[in-house]
C-alpha positions as CSV (number, residue, x, y, z in Angstrom):
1,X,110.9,109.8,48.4
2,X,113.2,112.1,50.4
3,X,113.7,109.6,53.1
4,X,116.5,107.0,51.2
5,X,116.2,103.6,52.6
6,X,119.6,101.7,52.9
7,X,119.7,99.8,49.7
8,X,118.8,103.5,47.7
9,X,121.6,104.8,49.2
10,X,123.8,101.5,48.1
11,X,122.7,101.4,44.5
12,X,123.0,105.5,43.8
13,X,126.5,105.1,45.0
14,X,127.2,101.8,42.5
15,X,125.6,104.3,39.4
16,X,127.4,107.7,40.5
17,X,130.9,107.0,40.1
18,X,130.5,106.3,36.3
19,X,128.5,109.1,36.2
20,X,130.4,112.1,37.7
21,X,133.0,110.6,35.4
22,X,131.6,111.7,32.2
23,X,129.8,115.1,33.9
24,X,133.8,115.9,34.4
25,X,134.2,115.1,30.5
26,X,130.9,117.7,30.0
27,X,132.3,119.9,32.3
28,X,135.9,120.3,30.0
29,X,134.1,120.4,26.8
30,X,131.7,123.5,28.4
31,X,134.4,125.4,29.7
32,X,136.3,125.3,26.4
33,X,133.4,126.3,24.6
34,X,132.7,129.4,27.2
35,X,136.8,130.4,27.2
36,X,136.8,130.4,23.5
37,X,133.6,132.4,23.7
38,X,134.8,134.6,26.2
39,X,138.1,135.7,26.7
40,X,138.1,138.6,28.3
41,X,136.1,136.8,31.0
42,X,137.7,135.2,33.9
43,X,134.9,133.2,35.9
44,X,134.8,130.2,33.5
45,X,137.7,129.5,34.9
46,X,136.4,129.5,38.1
47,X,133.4,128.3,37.2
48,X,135.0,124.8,35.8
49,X,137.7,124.8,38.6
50,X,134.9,125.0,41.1
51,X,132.5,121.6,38.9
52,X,136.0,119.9,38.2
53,X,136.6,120.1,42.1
54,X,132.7,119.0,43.0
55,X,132.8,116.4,40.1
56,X,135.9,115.0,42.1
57,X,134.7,114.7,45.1
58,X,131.5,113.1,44.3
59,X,132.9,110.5,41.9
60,X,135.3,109.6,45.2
61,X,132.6,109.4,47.5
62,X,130.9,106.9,45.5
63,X,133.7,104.7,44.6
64,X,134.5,104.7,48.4
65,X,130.8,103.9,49.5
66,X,130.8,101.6,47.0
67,X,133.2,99.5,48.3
68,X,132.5,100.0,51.6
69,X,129.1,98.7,52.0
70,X,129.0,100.0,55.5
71,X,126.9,97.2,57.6
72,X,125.7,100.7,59.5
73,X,122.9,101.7,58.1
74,X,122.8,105.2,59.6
75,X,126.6,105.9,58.1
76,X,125.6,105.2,54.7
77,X,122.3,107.1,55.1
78,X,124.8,110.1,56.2
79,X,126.8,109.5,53.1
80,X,123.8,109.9,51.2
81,X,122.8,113.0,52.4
82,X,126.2,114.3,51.8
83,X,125.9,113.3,48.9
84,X,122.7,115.7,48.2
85,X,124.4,118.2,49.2
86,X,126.8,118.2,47.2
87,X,124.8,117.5,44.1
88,X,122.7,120.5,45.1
89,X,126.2,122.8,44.9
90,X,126.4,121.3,41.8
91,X,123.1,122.1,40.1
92,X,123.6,125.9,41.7
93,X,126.9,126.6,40.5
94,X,125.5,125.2,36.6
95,X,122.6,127.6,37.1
96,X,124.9,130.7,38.2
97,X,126.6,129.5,35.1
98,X,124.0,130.2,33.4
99,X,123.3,133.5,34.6
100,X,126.7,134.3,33.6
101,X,126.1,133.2,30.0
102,X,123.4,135.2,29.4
103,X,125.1,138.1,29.1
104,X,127.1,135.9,25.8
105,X,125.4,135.5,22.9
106,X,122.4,133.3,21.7
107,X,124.6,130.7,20.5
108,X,126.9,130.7,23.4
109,X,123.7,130.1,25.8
110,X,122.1,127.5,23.7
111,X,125.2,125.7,23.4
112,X,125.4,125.9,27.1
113,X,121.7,125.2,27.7
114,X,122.3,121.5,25.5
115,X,125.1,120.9,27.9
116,X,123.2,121.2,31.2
117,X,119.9,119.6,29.6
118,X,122.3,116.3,29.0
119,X,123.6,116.7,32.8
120,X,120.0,116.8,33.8
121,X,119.1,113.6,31.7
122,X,122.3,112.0,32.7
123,X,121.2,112.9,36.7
124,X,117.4,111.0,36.0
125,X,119.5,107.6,34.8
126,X,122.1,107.7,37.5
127,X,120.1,109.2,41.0
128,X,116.9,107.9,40.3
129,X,117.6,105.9,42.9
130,X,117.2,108.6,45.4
131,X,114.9,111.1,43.9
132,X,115.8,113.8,46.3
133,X,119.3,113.9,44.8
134,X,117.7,113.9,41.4
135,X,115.4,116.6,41.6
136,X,117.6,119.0,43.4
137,X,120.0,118.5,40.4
138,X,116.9,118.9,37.8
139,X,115.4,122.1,39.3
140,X,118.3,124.1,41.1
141,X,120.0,124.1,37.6
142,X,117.0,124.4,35.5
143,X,115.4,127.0,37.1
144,X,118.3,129.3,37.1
145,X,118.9,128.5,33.1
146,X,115.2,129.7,32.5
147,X,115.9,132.7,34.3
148,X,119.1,133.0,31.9
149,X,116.9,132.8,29.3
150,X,114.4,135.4,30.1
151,X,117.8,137.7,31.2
152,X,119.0,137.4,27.7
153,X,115.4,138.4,26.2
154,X,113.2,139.5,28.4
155,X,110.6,139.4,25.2
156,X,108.4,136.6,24.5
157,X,110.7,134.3,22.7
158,X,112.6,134.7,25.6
159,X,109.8,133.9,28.1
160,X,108.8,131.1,25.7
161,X,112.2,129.3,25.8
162,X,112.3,129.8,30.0
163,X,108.7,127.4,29.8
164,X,110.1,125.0,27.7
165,X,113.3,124.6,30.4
166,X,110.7,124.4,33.2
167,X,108.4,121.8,31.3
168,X,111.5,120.1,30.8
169,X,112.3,120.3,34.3
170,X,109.2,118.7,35.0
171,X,109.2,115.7,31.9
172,X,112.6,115.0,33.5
173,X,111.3,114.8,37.4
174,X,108.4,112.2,36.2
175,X,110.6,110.1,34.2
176,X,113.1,110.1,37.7
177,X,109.5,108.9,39.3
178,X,108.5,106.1,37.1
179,X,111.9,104.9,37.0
180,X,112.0,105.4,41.1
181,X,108.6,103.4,41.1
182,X,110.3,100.8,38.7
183,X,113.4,100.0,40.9
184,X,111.4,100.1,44.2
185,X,109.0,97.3,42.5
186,X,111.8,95.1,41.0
187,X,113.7,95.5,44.6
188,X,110.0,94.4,46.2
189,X,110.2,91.2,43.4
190,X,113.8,90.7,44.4
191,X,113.6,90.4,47.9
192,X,110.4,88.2,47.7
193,X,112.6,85.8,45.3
194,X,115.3,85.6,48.2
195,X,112.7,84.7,50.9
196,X,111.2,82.3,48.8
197,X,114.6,80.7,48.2
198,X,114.9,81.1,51.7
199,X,112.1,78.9,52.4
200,X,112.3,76.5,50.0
201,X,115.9,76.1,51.0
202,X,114.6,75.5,54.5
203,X,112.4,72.9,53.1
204,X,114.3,71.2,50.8
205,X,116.8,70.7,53.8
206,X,113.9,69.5,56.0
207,X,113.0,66.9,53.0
208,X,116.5,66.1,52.7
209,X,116.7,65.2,56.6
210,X,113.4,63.3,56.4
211,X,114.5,61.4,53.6
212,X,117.7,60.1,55.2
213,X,115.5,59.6,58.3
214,X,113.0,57.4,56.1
215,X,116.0,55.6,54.4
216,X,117.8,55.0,58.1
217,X,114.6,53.7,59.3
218,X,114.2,51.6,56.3
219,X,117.4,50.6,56.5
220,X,116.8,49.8,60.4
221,X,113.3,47.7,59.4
222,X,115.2,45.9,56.3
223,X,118.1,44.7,58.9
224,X,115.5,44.1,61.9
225,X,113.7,42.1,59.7
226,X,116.4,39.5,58.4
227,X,117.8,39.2,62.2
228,X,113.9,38.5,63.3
229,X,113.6,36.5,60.5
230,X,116.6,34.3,61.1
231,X,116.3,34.0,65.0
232,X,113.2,33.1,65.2
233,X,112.8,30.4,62.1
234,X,115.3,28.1,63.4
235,X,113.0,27.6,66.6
236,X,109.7,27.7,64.4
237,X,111.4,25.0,62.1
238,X,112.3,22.8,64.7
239,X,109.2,22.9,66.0
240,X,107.4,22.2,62.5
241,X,109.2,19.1,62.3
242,X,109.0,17.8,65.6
243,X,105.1,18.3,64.5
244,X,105.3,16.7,61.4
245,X,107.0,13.4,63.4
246,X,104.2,13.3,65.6
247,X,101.8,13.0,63.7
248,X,102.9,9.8,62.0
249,X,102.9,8.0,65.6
250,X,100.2,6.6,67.2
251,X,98.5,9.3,69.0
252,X,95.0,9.1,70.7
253,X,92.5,11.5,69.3
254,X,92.6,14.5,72.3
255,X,96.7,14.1,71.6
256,X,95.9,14.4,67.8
257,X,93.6,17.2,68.2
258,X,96.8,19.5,70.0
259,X,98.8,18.0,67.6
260,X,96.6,19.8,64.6
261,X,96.4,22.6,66.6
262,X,100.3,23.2,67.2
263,X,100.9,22.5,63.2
264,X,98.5,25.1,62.5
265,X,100.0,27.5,64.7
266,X,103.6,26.6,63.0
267,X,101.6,27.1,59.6
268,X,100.7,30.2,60.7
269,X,104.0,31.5,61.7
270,X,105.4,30.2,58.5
271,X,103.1,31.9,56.4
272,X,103.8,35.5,58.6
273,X,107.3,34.4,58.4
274,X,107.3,33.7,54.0
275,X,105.4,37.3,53.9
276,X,108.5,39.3,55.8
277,X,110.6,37.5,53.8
278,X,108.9,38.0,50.5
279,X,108.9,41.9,51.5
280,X,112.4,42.1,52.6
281,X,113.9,40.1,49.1
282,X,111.9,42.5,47.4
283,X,113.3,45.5,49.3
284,X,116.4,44.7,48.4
285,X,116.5,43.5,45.3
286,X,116.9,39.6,46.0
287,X,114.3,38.4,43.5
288,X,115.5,38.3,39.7
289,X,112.9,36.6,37.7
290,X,114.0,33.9,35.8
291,X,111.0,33.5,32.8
292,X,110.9,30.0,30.8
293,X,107.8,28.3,29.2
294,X,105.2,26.9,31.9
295,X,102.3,24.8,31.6
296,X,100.0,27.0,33.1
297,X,97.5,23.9,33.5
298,X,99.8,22.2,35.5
299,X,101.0,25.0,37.8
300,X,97.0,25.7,38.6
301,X,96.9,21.9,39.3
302,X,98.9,22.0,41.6
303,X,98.2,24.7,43.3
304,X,95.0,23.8,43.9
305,X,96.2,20.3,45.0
306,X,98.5,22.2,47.7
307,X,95.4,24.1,49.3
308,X,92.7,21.6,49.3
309,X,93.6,21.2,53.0
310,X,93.6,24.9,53.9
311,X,90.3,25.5,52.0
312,X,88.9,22.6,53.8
313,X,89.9,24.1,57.0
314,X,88.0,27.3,56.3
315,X,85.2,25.8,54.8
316,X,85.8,26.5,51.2
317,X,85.2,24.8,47.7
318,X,88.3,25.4,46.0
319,X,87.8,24.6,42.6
320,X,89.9,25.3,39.2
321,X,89.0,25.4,35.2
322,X,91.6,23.5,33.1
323,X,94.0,25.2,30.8
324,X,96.5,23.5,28.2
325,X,98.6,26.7,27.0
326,X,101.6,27.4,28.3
327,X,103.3,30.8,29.1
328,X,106.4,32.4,29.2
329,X,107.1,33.8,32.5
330,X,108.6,33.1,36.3
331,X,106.4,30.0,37.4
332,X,107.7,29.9,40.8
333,X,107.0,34.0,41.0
334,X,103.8,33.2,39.7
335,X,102.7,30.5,42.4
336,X,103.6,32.6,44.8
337,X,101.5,35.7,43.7
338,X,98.6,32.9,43.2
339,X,99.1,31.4,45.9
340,X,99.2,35.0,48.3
341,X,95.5,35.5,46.3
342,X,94.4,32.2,47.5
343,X,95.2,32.9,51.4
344,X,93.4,35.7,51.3
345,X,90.8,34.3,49.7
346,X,90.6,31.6,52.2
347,X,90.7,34.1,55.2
348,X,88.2,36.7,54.3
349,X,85.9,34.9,52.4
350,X,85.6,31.9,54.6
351,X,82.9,29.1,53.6
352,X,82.8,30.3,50.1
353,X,83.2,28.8,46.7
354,X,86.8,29.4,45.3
355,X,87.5,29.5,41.3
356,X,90.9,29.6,39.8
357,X,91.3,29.3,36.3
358,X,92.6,31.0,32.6
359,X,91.0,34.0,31.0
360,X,91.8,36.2,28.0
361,X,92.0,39.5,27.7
362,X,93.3,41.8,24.5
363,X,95.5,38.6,22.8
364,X,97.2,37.7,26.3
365,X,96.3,35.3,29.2
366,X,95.8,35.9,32.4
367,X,95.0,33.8,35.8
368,X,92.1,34.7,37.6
369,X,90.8,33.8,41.3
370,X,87.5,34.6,42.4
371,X,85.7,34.2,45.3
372,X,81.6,33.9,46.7
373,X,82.6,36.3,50.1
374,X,81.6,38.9,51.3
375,X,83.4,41.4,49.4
376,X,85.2,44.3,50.1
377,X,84.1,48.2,49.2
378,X,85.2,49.3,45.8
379,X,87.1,52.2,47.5
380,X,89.0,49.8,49.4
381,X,90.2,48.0,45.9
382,X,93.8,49.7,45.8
383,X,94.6,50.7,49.8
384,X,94.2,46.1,49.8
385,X,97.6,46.3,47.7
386,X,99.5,48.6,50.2
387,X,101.9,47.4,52.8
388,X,100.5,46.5,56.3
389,X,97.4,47.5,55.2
390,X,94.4,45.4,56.6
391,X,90.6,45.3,55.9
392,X,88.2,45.5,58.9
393,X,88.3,41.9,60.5
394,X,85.1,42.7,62.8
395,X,83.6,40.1,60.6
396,X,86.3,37.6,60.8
397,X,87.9,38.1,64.1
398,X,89.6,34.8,63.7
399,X,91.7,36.3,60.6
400,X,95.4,36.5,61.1
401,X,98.4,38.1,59.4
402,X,100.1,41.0,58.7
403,X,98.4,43.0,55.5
404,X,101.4,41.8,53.0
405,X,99.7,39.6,50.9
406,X,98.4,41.5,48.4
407,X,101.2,44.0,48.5
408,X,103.6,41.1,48.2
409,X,101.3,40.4,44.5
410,X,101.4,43.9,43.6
411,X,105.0,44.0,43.9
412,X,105.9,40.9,41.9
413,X,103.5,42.0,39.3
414,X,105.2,44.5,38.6
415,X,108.8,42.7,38.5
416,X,106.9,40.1,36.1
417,X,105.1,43.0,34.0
418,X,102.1,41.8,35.1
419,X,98.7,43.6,35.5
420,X,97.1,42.8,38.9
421,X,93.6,44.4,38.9
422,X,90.7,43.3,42.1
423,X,87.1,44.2,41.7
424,X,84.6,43.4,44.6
425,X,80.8,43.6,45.0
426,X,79.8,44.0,48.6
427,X,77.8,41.0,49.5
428,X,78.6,38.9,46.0
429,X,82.0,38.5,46.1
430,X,85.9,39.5,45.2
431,X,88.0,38.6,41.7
432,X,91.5,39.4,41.4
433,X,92.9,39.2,38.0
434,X,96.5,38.6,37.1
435,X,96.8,40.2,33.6
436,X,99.3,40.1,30.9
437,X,100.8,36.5,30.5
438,X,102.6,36.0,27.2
439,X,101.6,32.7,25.5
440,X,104.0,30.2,24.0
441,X,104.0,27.0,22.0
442,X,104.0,24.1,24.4
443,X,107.5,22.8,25.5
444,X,108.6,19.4,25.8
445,X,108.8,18.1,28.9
446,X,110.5,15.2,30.2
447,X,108.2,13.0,31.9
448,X,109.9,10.6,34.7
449,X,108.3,7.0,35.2
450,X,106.8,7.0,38.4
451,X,108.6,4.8,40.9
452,X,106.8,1.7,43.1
453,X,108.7,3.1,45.9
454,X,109.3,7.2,47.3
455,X,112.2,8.4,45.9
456,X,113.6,9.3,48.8
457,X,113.5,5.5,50.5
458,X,116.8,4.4,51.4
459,X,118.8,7.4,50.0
460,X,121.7,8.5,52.1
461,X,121.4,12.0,53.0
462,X,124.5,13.9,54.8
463,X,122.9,16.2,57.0
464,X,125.4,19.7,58.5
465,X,123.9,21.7,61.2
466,X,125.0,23.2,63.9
467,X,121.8,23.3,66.2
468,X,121.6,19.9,67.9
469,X,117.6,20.8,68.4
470,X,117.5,20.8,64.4
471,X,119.6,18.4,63.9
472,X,117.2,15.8,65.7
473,X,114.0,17.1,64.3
474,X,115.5,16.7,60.8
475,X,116.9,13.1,61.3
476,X,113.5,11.6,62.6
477,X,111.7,13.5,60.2
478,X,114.3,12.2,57.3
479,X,114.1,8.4,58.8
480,X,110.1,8.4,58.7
481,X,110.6,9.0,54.9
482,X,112.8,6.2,54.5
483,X,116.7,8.0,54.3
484,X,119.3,6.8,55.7
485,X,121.3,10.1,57.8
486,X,124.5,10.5,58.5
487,X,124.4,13.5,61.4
488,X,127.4,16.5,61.2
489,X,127.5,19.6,62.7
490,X,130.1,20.9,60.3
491,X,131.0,19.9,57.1
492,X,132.9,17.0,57.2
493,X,136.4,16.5,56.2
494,X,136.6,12.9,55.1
495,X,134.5,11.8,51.9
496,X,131.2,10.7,52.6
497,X,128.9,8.1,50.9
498,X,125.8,10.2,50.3
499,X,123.0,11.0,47.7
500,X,122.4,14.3,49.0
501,X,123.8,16.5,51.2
502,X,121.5,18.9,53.4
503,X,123.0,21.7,55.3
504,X,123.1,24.9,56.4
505,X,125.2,27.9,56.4
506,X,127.9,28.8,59.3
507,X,126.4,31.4,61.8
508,X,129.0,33.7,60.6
509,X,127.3,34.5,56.7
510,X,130.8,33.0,55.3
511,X,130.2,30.1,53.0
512,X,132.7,28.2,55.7
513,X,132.3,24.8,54.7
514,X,131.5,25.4,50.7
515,X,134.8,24.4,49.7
516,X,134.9,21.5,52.1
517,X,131.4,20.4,50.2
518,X,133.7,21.2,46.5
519,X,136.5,18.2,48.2
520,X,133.6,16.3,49.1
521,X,132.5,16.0,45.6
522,X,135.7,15.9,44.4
523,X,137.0,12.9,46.5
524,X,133.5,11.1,45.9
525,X,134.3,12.0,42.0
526,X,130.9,13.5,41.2
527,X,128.8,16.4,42.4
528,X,127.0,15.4,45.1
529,X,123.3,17.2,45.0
530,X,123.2,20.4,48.0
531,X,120.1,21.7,49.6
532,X,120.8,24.8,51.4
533,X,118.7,24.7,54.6
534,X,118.7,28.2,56.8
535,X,118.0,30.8,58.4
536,X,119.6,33.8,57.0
537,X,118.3,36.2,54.9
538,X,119.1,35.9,51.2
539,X,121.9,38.3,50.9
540,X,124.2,35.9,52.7
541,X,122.6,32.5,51.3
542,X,122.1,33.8,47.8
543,X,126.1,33.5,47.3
544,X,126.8,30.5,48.8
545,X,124.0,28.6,47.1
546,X,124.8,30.1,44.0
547,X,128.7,28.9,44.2
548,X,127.1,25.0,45.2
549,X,124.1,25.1,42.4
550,X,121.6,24.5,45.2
551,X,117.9,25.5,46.0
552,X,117.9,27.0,48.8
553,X,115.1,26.8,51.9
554,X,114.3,29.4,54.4
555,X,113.6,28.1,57.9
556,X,111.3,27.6,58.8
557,X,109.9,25.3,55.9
558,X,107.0,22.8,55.8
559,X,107.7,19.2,55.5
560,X,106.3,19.0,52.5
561,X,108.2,21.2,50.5
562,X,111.2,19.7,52.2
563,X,110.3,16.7,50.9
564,X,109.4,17.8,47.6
565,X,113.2,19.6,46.7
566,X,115.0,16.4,48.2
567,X,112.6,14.5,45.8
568,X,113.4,16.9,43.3
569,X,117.2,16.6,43.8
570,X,117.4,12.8,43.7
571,X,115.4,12.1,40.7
572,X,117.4,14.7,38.7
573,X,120.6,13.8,40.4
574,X,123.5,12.1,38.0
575,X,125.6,9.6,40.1
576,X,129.5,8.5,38.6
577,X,127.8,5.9,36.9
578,X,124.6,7.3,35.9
579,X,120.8,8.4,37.0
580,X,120.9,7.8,41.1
C-alpha cells in the first residue's frame, strides 16, 4: 500500500484539488473560531497562515499533475511522494494545533476536535487512492488531538475521550482500506474491459477482412463463372448440334455408336454447364419466380416423357402416379428442381425403380420422387443439399458432376417457399419430398389442334450470329426440321420476310442490334417472334430479352428444347393477318 503505482498517483491528484479547496474553507472557519476564542494569543495566526500556505500548495500541485499526465512514470511517482510529504506537514501542524488548544477551554477543543475529525473524513474520500497519504493525514493529526485531550484533563474523561480519537483513527484507516481494496478491484475490472475490447476489436477487424476476402472471392467465383460459362458454351453448343445432324444421316453402326457416345458427352457438359449456371443466377439474384396455376399432372407427364431416355440409359424404370389438381406456383422452377431430383436419382441409384408422383401432407400437395437405390446414410441427409458437396462414388465410379444438384433444389425451394425434406434407408432406397404446393381450381387452357405437319416445316427463320462455326451447325440443324434460313451475322438492316427471328447478343453485352430487330418489325408491320440464343450470363441477356419479349436460351442448349421454344413461338405467333 505504500508503494503507489502510476495510475494511484494519477487518480489522487484528479480528487485532491477539490479537496484542499474546501480544507482551505475549514481552515478560515477554524481560525476564526480560535481568534475569537483567543485574543490574546498570537499563533492562530500563524497557525492558519502556515495550513492556508500548505492548503495552497497542495491544491496547485494537483491541478498541475492533473493536467500534466506525465507519460514518466517515475516523475509522477515523485510528485506523489511530495505530495506525502506535504500532507504529513499538514496533519502535524493540525495536531500542534491541537496542543495549542488544549490549554482553551472544553468548548474551544471540541469545536476544534469536530473540525479536524471532518479533515480526517474528508482525507479517507479524497487519498484513498494512496493509502500512505491517507493515513499519515489520519494518525499524525489524531494522535496529537488525543494527546490534547488527555493535556486538557489528564482524569479519566479525559483519557476516555483520547480512545475514542484513536478508535476513530483506526475506523477511519479501515474505511481508507476497503475503499483502497474497492478502487484497486474496479481498476483490475477496468483494465480487463479494455483488453477485451482490445481483442475483440482485433477480431472483429480480422472478421471484417475475412469477410471482404470471402465477398472478393465470391465476387471472383461469380465473374469466373459467367466468363467460363460463356466461352466455353458456344464451342459445346456447336458441337451439340453438329451431333444432333449426324445422327439423322445414314451412319453405319460403329459410326453411330461414337456418335451416341459424343452426344452423351455434350449431355454431360450441358448438364455441368445448366448447374453453374443455375448457381450463379441464384447468386445473383437472376431468378424471380413468376407463380400462375399449373397442371401438376401434366408437368409430371412430361417430365417423365423427357427422361425416359436417360433412365433407360442407366438402367432405370422411371415411372409416375397421375394427378389432376393443379397448383399455384413457378412451373418452370418446379421442373427444374424435379428434374435436378431425377439426375441424381438416375446417377446414384442406377438400375433402380424410379417413382414420381403427388402426395398430401397437412391440406397442401407436394411432389415426391423416390427411388429402389442404394441409399445414402441418414447423417448424410442435409450435407447432400450443400454446395459442391458429393456422396462417396466408390460404388458408382462412373458418376459424374459437380455436387450442385441438390443444392440447386434447396435453393429454389426456398425462393418458391417450398419444403424440400430427403429421407434414405441404407440398402432400401432414397425419397425426396417437395413440400408445400398451394392447390388451385383448375384453369382453362387453350388446347391447340394438332397439326398433320411439324410446326416448324417450311417456316422462315432469320438466324443473327456472329460465329460462322454456329452459324452452320444451326442452319443444317434448322433445314433437317424443315425451315427455311436466311443466315446474318448481324442484324440486318433491310426488312426481312421471316416467321421468327433467332439470334444472339453482340460480344460486347450491349443489346447492339435490338433496335435494328424493333425497325425490322416495324417495316414488316408486325412483331416478329425473337429467341434469344447465347452465351452470356443472364445479367447481360436478361435486359435485352426483356426489351424484345423473348425466351431466352443459354448455350449450349439441346436440340430438343431448341426445337420445342421455336415450336412454341410459331404456334403462339400472330402474323399482320392473323395466327401464322
Amino acid at each position: 500500500m505504500f508503494e503507489a503505482r502510476h495510475w494511484q498517483v494519477d487518480y489522487l491528484f484528479d480528487l485532491g484539488f477539490q479537496g484542499w479547496l474546501v480544507h482551505i474553507g475549514v481552515i478560515g472557519l477554524t481560525s476564526t473560531l480560535l481568534i475569537n476564542a483567543l485574543p490574546d494569543s498570537t499563533w492562530p495566526f500563524w497557525w492558519s497562515g502556515i495550513m492556508v500556505l500548505l492548503s495552497l500548495t497542495l491544491a496547485s500541485l494537483c491541478r498541475y499533475q492533473s493536467r500534466r499526465k506525465s507519460k514518466f512514470g517515475h516523475a509522477t511517482l515523485r510528485a506523489g511522494w511530495f505530495h506525502t510529504g506535504l500532507t504529513t506537514i499538514v496533519g502535524l501542524t493540525w495536531g500542534s494545533g491541537a496542543i495549542s488548544a488544549s490549554e482553551a477551554s472544553f468548548q474551544v477543543l471540541t469545536l476544534y476536535s469536530l473540525a479536524l475529525g471532518g479533515t480526517a473524513l474528508g482525507a479517507v474520500s479524497s487519498q484513498h487512492a494512496v493509502p500512505r497519504s491517507c493515513f499519515v493525514s489520519i494518525w499524525t493529526s489524531t494522535s496529537l488531538l488525543a494527546l490534547a485531550h488527555v493535556l486538557h484533563n489528564p482524569r479519566l474523561e479525559g483519557v476516555l475521550v483520547a480512545l475514542m480519537m484513536l478508535l476513530y483513527a483506526m475506523i477511519l484507516s479501515i474505511l481508507c482500506v476497503r475503499m483502497f481494496r474497492f478502487l484497486v478491484t474496479n481498476q483490475r475490472l477496468t483494465q480487463s474491459l479494455e483488453e477485451k475490447v482490445a481483442e475483440l476489436t482485433v477480431v472483429a477487424g480480422e472478421l471484417d477482412q475475412a469477410r471482404h476476402a470471402a465477398e472478393d472471392a465470391n465476387r471472383a467465383k461469380s465473374s469466373f463463372l459467367a466468363q467460363a460459362s460463356h466461352d466455353l458454351r458456344q464451342p459445346v453448343h456447336a458441337i451439340g448440334l453438329f451431333t444432333a445432324s449426324m445422327k439423322e444421316t445414314s451412319l453405319e453402326e460403329d459410326q453411330r455408336d461414337m456418335v451416341n457416345s459424343i452426344e452423351k458427352s455434350v449431355e454431360s457438359l450441358t448438364h455441368l454447364f445448366g448447374s453453374l449456371l443455375d448457381i450463379f443466377r441464384l447468386e445473383v439474384g437472376g431468378v424471380t419466380p413468376r407463380a400462375a396455376p399449373a397442371d401438376l399432372g401434366d408437368l409430371v407427364a412430361r417430365l417423365v416423357d423427357q427422361n425416359r431416355d436417360a433412365a433407360r440409359r442407366r438402367g432405370c424404370r422411371l415411372r409416375a402416379v397421375g394427378s389432376a389438381a393443379w397448383v399455384h406456383t413457378d412451373a418452370g422452377l418446379l421442373a427444374t428442381m424435379v428434374q435436378n431430383i431425377l439426375s441424381n436419382a438416375f446417377k446414384y441409384a442406377p438400375g433402380s425403380q424410379v417413382l414420381i408422383g403427388p402426395r398430401r401432407s397437412g391440406g397442401r400437395l407436394g411432389l415426391q420422387i423416390c427411388d429402389t437405390g442404394p441409399g445414402i446414410d441418414p447423417s448424410q441427409a442435409e450435407a447432400v443439399f450443400e454446395e459442391y458437396y458429393r456422396l462417396d462414388a466408390s460404388s458408382a465410379p462412373e458418376v459424374e458432376g459437380m455436387g450442385l444438384g441438390l443444392a440447386i433444389v434447396r435453393r429454389l425451394g426456398d425462393l418458391l417457399d417450398l419444403d424440400v425434406r430427403l429421407s434414405s434407408i441404407p440398402g432400401k432406397g432414397t425419397s425426396v419430398t417437395i413440400f408445400g404446393l398451394d392447390q388451385v381450381d383448375p384453369a382453362e387452357a387453350e388446347r391447340v389442334s394438332p397439326a398433320r405437319a411439324h410446326p416448324l416445316s417450311g417456316r422462315r427463320i432469320c438466324l443473327i450470329d456472329s460465329d460462322p462455326v454456329i452459324r452452320a451447325a444451326t442452319v443444317r440443324l434448322l433445314e433437317r426440321w424443315g425451315c427455311l434460313v436466311e443466315v446474318h451475322d448481324a442484324p440486318p438492316s433491310q426488312a426481312q420476310a421471316c416467321d421468327i427471328i433467332l439470334t444472339d447478343i453482340p460480344a460486347q453485352g450491349e443489346i447492339g442490334g435490338s433496335e435494328l430487330i424493333h425497325v425490322l418489325r416495324d417495316r414488316a408491320g408486325w412483331d416478329i417472334p425473337v429467341a434469344v440464343l447465347t452465351g452470356h450470363s443472364v445479367a447481360e441477356a436478361g435486359p435485352v430479352a426483356a426489351r424484345l419479349d423473348a425466351p431466352v436460351l443459354h448455350k449450349p442448349v439441346s436440340p430438343a428444347k431448341l426445337r420445342a421454344t421455336l415450336t412454341s413461338l410459331c404456334l403462339n405467333a400472330q402474323g399482320p393477318h392473323g395466327r401464322v
